[in-house]
ZASEMI-49119 format. One record per residue (C-alpha): residue in three letters; z, x, y; residue number from 1. Coordinates in steps of 0.5 Angstrom, whole numbers, plus 500, padded with zeros to 3 digits. Layout:
N
 code  up east north pos
  ALA   Z    X     Y NUM
...
! end
This chain:
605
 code  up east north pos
  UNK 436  636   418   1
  UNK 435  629   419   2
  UNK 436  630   427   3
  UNK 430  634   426   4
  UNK 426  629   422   5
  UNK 427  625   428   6
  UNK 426  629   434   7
  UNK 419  629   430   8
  UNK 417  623   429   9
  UNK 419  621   436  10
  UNK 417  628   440  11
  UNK 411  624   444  12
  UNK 416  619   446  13
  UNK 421  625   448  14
  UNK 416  628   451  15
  UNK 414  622   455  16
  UNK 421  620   458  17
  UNK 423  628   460  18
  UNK 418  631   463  19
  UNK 419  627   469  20
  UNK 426  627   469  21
  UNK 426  634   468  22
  UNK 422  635   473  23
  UNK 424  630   478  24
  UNK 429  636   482  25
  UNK 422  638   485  26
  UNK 421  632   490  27
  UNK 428  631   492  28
  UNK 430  638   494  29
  UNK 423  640   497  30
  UNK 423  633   500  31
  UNK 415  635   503  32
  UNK 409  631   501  33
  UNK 406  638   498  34
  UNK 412  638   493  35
  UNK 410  630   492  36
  UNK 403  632   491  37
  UNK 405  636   486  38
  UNK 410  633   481  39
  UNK 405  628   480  40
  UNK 400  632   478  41
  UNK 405  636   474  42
  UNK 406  631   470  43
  UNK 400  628   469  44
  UNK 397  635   467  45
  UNK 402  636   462  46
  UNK 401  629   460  47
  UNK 394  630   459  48
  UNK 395  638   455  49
  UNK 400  634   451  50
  UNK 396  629   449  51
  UNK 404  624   449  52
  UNK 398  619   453  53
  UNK 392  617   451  54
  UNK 387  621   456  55
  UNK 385  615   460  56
  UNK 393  612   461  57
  UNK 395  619   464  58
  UNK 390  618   468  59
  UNK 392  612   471  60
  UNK 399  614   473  61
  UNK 397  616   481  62
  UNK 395  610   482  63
  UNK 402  607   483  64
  UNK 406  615   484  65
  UNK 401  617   490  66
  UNK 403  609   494  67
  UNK 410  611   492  68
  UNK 410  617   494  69
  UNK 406  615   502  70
  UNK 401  620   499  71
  UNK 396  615   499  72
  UNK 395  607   500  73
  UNK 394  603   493  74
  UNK 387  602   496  75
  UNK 385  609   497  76
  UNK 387  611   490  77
  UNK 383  605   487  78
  UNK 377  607   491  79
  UNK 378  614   487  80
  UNK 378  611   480  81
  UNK 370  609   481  82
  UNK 365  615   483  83
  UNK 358  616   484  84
  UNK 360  619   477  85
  UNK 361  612   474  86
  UNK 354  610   475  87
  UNK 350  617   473  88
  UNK 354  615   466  89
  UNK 352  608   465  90
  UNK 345  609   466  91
  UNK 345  616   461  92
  UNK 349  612   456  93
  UNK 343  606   457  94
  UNK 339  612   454  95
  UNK 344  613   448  96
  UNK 345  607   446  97
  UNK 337  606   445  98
  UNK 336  612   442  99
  UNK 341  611   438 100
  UNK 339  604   436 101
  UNK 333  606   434 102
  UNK 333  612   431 103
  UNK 329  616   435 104
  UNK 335  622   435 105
  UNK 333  622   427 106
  UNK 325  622   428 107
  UNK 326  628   433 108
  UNK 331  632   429 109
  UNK 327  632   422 110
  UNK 320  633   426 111
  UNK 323  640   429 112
  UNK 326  641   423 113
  UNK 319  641   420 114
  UNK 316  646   424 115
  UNK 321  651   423 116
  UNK 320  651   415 117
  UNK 325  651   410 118
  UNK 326  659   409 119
  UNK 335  658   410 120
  UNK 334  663   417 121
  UNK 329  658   420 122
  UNK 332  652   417 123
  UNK 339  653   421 124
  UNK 335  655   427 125
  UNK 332  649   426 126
  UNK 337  644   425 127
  UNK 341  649   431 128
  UNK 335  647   435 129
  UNK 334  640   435 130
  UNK 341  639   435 131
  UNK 342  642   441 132
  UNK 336  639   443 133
  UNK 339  632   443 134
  UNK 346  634   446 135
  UNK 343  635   452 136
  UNK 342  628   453 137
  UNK 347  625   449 138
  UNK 354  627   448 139
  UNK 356  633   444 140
  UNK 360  628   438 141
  UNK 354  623   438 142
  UNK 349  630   436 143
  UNK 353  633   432 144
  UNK 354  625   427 145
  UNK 347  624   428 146
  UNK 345  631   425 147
  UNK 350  631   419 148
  UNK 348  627   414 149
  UNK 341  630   414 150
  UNK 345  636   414 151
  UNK 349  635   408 152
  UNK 343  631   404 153
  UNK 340  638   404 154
  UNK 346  642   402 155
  UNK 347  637   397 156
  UNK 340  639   394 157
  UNK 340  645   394 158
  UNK 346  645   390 159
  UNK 342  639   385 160
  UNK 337  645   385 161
  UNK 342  651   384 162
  UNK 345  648   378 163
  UNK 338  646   375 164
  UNK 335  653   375 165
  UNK 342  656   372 166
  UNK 341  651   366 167
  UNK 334  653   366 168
  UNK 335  660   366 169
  UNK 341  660   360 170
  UNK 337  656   355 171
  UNK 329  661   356 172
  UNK 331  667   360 173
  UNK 335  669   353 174
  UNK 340  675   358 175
  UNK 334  677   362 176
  UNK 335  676   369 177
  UNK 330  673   374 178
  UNK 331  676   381 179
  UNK 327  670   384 180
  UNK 329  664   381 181
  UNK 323  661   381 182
  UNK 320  657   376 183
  UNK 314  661   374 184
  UNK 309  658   368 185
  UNK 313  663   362 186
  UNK 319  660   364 187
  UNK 316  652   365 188
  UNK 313  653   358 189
  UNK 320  655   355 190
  UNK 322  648   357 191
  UNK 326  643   351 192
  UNK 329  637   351 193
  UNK 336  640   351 194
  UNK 334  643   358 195
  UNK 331  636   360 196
  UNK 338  633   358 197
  UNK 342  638   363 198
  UNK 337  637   369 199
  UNK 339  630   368 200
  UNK 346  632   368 201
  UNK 345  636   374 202
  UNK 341  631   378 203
  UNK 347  626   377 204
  UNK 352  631   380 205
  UNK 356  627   386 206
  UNK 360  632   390 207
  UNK 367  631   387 208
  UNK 363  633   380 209
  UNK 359  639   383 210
  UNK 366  642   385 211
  UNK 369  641   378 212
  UNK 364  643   374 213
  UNK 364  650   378 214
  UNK 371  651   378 215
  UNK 370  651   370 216
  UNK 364  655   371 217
  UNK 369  660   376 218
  UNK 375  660   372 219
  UNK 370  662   366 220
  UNK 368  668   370 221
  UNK 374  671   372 222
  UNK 377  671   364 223
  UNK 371  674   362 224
  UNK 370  679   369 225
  UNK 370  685   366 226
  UNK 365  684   360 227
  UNK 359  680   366 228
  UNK 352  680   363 229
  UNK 347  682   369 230
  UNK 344  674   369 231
  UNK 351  671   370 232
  UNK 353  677   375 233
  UNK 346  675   379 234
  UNK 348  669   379 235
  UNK 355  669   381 236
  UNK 353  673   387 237
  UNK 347  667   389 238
  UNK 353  663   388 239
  UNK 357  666   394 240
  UNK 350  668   398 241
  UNK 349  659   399 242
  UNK 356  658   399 243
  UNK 355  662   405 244
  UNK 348  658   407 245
  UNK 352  652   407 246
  UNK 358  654   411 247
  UNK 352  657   417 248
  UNK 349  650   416 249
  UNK 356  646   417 250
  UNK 358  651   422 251
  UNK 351  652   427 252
  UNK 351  643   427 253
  UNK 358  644   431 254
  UNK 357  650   436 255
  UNK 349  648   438 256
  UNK 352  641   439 257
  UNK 356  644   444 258
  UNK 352  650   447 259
  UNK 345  643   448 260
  UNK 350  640   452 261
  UNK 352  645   457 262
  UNK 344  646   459 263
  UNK 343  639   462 264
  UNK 348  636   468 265
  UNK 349  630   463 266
  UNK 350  633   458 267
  UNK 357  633   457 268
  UNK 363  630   461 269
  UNK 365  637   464 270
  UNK 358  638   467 271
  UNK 359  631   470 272
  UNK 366  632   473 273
  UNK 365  638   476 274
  UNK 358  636   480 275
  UNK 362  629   482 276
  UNK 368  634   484 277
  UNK 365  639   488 278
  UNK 360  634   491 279
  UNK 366  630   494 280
  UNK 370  636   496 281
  UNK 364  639   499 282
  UNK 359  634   501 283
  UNK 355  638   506 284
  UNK 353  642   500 285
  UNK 347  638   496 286
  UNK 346  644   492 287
  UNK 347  642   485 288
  UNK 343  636   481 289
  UNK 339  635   474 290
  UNK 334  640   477 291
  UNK 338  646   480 292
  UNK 343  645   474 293
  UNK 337  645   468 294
  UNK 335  652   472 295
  UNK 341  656   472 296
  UNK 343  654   466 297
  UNK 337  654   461 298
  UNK 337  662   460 299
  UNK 345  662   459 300
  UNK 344  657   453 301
  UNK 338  661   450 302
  UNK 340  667   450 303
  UNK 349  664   447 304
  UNK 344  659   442 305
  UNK 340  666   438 306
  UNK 346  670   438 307
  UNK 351  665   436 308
  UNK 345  664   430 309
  UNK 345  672   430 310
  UNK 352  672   429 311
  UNK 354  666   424 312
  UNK 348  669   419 313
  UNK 351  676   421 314
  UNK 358  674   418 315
  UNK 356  669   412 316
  UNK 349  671   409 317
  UNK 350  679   411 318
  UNK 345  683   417 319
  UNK 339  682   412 320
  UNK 333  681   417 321
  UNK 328  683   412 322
  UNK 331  676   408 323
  UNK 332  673   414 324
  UNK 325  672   417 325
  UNK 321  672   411 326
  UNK 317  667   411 327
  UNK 311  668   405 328
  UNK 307  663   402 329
  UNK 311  663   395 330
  UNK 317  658   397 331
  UNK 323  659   392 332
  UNK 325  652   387 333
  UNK 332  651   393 334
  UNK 326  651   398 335
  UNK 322  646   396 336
  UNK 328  642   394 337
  UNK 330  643   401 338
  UNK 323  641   403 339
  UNK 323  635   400 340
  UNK 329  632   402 341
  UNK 327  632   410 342
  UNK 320  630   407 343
  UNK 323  624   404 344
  UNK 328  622   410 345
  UNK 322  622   415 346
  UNK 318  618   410 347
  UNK 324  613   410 348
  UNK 323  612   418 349
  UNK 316  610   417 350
  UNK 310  611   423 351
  UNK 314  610   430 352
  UNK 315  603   432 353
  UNK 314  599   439 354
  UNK 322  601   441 355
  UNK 322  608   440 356
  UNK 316  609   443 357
  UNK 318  604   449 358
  UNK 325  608   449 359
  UNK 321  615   449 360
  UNK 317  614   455 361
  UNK 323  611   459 362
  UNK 327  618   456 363
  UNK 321  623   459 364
  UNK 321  618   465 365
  UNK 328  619   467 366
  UNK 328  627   466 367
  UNK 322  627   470 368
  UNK 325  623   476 369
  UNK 331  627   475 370
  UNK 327  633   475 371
  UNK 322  632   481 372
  UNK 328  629   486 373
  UNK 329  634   489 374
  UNK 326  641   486 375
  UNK 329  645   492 376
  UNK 321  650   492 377
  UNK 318  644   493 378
  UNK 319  637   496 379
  UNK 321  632   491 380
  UNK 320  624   491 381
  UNK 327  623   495 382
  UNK 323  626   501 383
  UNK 318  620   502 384
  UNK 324  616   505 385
  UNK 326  622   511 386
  UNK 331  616   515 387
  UNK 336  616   509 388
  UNK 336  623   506 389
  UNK 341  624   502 390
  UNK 342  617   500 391
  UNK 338  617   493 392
  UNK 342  621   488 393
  UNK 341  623   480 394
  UNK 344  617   479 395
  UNK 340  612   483 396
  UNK 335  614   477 397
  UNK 339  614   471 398
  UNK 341  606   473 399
  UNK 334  605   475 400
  UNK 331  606   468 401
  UNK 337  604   465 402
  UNK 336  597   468 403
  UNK 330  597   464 404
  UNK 332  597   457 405
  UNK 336  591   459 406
  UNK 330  587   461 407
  UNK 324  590   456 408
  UNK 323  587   450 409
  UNK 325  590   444 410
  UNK 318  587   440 411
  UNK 312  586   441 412
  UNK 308  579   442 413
  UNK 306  577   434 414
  UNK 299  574   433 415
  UNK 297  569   427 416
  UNK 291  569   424 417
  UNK 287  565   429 418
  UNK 289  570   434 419
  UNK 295  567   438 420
  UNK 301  571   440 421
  UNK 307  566   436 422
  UNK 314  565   440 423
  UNK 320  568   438 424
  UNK 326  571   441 425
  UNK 327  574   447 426
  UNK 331  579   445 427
  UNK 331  586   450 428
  UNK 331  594   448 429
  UNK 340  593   448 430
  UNK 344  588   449 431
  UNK 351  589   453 432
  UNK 355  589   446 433
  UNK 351  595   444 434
  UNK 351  598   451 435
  UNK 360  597   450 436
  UNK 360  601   443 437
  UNK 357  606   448 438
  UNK 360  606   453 439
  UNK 366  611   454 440
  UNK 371  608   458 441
  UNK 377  613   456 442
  UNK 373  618   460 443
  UNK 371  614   465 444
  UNK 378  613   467 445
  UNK 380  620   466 446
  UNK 375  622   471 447
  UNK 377  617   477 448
  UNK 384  620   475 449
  UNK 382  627   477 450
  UNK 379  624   483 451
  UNK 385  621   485 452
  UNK 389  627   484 453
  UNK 383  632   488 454
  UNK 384  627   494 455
  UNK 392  627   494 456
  UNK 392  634   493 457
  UNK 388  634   501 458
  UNK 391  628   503 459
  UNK 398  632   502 460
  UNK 396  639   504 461
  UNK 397  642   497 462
  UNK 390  645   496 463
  UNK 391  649   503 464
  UNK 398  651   501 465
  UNK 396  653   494 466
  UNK 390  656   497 467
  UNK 394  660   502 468
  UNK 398  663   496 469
  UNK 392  665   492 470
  UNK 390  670   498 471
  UNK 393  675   495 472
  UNK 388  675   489 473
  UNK 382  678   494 474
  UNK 385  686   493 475
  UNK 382  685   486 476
  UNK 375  686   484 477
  UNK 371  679   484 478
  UNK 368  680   477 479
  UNK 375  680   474 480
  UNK 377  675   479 481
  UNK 372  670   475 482
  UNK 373  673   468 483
  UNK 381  672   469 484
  UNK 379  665   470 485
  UNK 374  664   465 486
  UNK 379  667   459 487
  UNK 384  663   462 488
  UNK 380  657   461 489
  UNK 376  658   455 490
  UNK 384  659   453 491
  UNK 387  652   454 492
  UNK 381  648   452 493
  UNK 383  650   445 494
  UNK 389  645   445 495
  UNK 387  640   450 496
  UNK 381  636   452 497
  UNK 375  639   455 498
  UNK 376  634   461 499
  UNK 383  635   462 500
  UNK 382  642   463 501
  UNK 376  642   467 502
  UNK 380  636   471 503
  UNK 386  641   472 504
  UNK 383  647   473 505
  UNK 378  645   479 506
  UNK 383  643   484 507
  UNK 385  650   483 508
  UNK 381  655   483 509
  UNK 377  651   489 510
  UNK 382  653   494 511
  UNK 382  660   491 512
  UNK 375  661   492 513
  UNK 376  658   499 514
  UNK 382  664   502 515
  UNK 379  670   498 516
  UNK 372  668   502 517
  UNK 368  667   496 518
  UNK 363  661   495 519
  UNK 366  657   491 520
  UNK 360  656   486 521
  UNK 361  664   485 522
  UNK 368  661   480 523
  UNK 367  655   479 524
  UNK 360  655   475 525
  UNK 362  661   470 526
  UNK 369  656   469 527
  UNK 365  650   468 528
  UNK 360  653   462 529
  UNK 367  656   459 530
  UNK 371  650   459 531
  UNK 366  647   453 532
  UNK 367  653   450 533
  UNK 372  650   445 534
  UNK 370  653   438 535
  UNK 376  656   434 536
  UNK 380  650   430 537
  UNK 377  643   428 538
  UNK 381  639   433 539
  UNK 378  643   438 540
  UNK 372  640   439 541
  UNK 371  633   436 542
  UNK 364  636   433 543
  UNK 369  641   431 544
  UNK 372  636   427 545
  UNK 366  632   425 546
  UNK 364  638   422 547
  UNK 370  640   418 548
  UNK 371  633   416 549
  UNK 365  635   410 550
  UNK 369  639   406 551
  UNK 365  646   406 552
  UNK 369  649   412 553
  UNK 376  652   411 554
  UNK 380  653   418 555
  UNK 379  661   418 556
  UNK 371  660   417 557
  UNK 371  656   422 558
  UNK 377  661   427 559
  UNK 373  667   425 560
  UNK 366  664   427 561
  UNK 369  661   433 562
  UNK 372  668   436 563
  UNK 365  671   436 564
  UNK 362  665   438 565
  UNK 367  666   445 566
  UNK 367  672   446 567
  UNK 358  671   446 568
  UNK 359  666   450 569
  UNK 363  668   455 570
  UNK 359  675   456 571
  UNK 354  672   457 572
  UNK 357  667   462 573
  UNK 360  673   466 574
  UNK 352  677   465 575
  UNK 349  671   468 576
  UNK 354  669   474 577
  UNK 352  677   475 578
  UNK 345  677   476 579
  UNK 340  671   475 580
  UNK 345  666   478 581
  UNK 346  670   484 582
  UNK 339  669   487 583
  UNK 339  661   486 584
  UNK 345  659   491 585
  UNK 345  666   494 586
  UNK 352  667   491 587
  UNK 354  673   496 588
  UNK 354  669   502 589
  UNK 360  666   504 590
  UNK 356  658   506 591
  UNK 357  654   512 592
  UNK 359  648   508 593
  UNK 365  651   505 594
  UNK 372  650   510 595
  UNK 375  657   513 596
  UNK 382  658   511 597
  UNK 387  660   514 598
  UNK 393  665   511 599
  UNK 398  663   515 600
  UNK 403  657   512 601
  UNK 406  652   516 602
  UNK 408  648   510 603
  UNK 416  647   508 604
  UNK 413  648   500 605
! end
């Protein structure tokens, strides 16, 4: 036992020290720089699926493998570690770090939650809505810490509302039941100071009080189970009902952090890494930018987006629909709580200021600029310079706006009473500092590290003998083709990081492509939407883990509701690579851009 107490503990050091040992036979008896090739990324991938590294480490060993192995030069690799990718994410992360500083996500998240109302359907399709809204041009981990908290407050209010309408009913209601648990003018006329006592009692409920006292309330029930009254028999089912709601609530934050994020190509890091990836790999292509991304994938988002809200309220609250779109003039007591929490929060912001202003002006010019580069139907802006085609790309824009809110001034000019502008200190709309708390440097270097390894896999010929052996896979029809992939895909993102897997699997499943004499974007754009699909346990996703972290979830709510949500995801995914999608970048013609492999092997591998 005690041996095993100690593999335990050092299990990532073990795995650290192994995995290259026991894999080292490949490059020695195979003595081939295709068997090189691949022992060194075996071990980086298994580094990465492992996690025995940090991401951004793993990523860093081709730099010293590859020039040992005269795969690649020291300087070749080097120049992998830093993209065009790397420019589009400072700029982008400029406009996180300004929309986070000056709470424009928070004004905007309760806005459209306020336009949807209060009614429990709409208020999660609201906060669904924004939240994903906001992960389109955020990261997925900053939308879902950003939307959490307002949600919580609700939640808690509606708790706060729950226990004073019970305290309310079993001091006027003398046994009768009130179905609406609404507080009409009979019940207000009821009202005595002892009521008044357990109101205040039960708007001093923090959270570690509400649960105690509902498990007195719960264990009380369950001795008296047999002999329930009406009211408590009510009552108890609308304790389980908004139970229900909270875990929806918690749940679509979550999920519709990570579905916003698939619908922008800045959205979340896996979209990145694979435009840089396939850009790079074929660069005669210059079909996927902001815009041709954003048309592709906008149906795919709004459709998993309304049955993933269909689902969770299907799963939790029951397939009311009568309930679900109610919307009367009448508002019950834990609406109007509702209402006037995220009334309060908004009033906390105050009316806009200059920065939020200044930094939504500059958001919405970025998104035009990404948009009207070049729209494909018509000519964009990059046309007006026809000597240097191709030359100004996504990220020529984002760095462009992203300068500004280092030079743009966080406030205004002051005047005195006579009228004259006052001097005070220079300060821009973010500082470096801020800008550095932003900046996900893991990621970056994890990126750089998938680059290298894409270059040494052609360097080597690994791609062309990897490919060669895939030819096979051309017999099975192309549907199954793409959904045996995107199973696989959805399958390992579970355990590993998003990025890592998307890194992994595009080497891969490019040459694939190539020898069945598909276009490539035919398999790699369902496989890039399906490796965000990471939805079934808490350490999944880091929205996932935000989430769970608030206590309302257990493991099997979340496994439950993540299920159903992959398999929407997925066949939505496998609908629209099918239809829609096809026109777009005429799937079914095998491009010019993409190289022509050959079936015969001349490699020793």
């Amino acid at each position: 036992m005690k041996i095993l107490r100690y593999l335990l503990v050092y299990r990532r050091f073990l795995l650290i020290i192994l995995t290259p040992l026991l894999l080292l036979p490949l490059p020695l008896i195979i003595r081939t720089k295709e068997a090189e090739c691949a022992y060194t990324l075996f071990v980086v991938a298994i580094f990465w699926l492992t996690e025995a590294l940090p991401l951004g480490v793993s990523a860093l060993l081709p730099a010293f493998m590859f020039p040992l192995f005269g795969i690649m030069s020291s300087k070749q690799v080097a120049s992998a570690y830093f993209r065009d990718f790397h420019l589009l994410l400072i700029g982008v992360i400029c406009l996180a770090a300004a929309i986070e500083k000056w709470k424009l996500h928070k004004r905007v998240a309760l806005r459209m939650v306020m336009l949807v109302g209060v009614n429990p359907a709409w208020l999660t399709l609201g906060f669904m809505i924004s939240c994903s809204f906001l992960s389109m041009w955020l990261s997925n981990t900053s939308a879902a810490a950003m939307v959490m908290p307002i949600v919580e407050a609700v939640a808690q209010q509606i708790i706060t509302a729950e226990s004073e309408v019970d305290a309310l009913e079993m001091s006027c209601s003398n046994g009768s039941t009130n179905p609406g648990l609404e507080l009409d003018e009979n019940i207000m006329e009821c009202e005595t100071n002892e009521w008044k006592e357990k109101t205040k009692e039960a708007n001093g409920y923090d959270k570690g009080m509400g649960n105690t006292v509902c498990t007195i309330e719960n264990e009380k029930k369950e001795e008296n189970e047999k002999n329930l009254s009406p009211a408590e028999t009510g009552r108890k089912s609308r304790e389980d009902k908004y139970n229900g709601i909270f875990k929806v609530m918690c749940l679509c934050i979550a999920y519709s952090a990570t579905i916003g994020g698939w619908t922008t190509l800045t959205g979340t890091s896996t979209n990145l890494i694979f435009a840089e990836q396939f850009n790079t790999r074929y660069p005669d292509c210059q079909c996927i930018n902001f815009g041709s991304w954003f048309v592709l994938s906008i149906p795919v988002t709004v459709t998993i987006l309304l049955f993933s809200w269909i689902w969770l309220q299907w799963l939790f609250l029951g397939f009311d629909f009568k309930s679900m779109f109610k919307r009367g003039k009448d508002k019950t007591v834990r609406e109007q709580a509702s209402a006037r929490v995220i009334q309060e929060e908004y009033s906390k912001l105050g009316p806009i200021s200059y920065p939020e202003i200044v930094t939504l002006v500059l958001f919405i010019l970025m998104t035009l600029l990404w948009f009207t580069r070049d729209p494909g139907f018509i000519p964009g802006w990059s046309s007006l310079f026809p000597k240097y085609k191709g030359f100004a790309t996504d990220s020529t824009t984002a760095l462009v706006i992203g300068l500004l809110f280092f030079i743009i001034p966080a406030k205004t000019l002051p005047r005195t009473s006579n009228g004259e502008n006052t001097v005070f200190g220079y300060t821009p709309l973010i500082t470096w500092k801020e800008f550095q708390s932003c900046m996900p440097w893991e990621i970056a270097i994890l990126v750089g590290g998938g680059f290298a390894l894409a270059d040494g896999c052609e360097v080597s010929n690994l791609s062309a003998w990897v490919g060669s052996k895939l030819t096979p896979l051309g017999s099975l029809p192309l549907w199954l083709i793409i959904l045996i992939s995107c199973i696989i895909v959805t399958s390992v993102t579970e355990v590993a990081s998003n990025a890592a897997t998307i890194t992994i699997f595009l080497p891969i499943l490019s040459p694939l492509a190539e020898a069945i004499h598909v276009n490539p974007l035919f398999i790699l754009i369902p496989t890039t939407l399906c490796t965000s699909f990471a939805s079934l346990l808490p350490v999944s996703n880091p929205s996932n883990a935000i989430v769970f972290s608030y206590g309302h979830l257990s493991i099997m709510d979340m496994v439950k509701a993540g299920l159903g949500i992959n398999i929407i995801s997925v066949a939505v995914v496998m609908l629209g690579i099918m239809t829609w999608i096809v026109p777009l970048f005429d799937l079914y013609t095998y491009p010019s851009w993409a190289p022509i492999i050959s079936s015969t092997n001349n490699t020793g591998l």
